[in-house]
N, C-alpha and C positions, 0 to 999 in steps of 0.2 A: 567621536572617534579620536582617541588620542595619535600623537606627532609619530608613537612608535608604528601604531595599529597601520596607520595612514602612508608609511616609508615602506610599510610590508604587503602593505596590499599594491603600493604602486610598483614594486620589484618584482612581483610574483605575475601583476600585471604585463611588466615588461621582457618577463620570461618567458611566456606565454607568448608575447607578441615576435619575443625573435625566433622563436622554436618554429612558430608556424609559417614565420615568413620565410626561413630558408627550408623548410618541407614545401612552403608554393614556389619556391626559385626554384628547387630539384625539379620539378615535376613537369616545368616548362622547356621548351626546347632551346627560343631563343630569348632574351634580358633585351626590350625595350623600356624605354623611360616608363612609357605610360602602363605594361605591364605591373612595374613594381612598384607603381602608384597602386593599382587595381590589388595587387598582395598586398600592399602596407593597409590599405584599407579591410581588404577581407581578415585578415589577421590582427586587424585590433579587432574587432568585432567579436573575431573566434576566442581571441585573447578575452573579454570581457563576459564571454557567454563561458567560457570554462572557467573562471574563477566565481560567477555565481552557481554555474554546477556544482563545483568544489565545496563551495562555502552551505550549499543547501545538504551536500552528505554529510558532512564532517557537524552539523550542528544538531545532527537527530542524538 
């Protein structure tokens, strides 16, 4: 993977992971620490399973 490939994937990564994290801040009632531990973590995950989603359409 070249340096470009590599800054695009970790951006797209990173869009992904804010996108989803403030859709699980919305949907919660109250902002404890350990909640937005528990999104930051569900939302990389999310963030990681939709960019190999993505990358599995876009390559057929």
């Amino acid at each position: 993977m070249r340096a470009r490939s590599a800054l695009l994937a970790a951006g797209e990564v990173a869009l992904w992971w804010a996108a989803l994290l403030v859709f699980w801040l919305m949907l919660i009632s109250t902002v404890y620490p350990l909640e937005r531990a528990v999104g930051a973590g569900a939302a990389g995950v999310g963030a990681l399973v939709a960019r190999a989603g993505r990358r599995a359409v876009v390559r057929r």
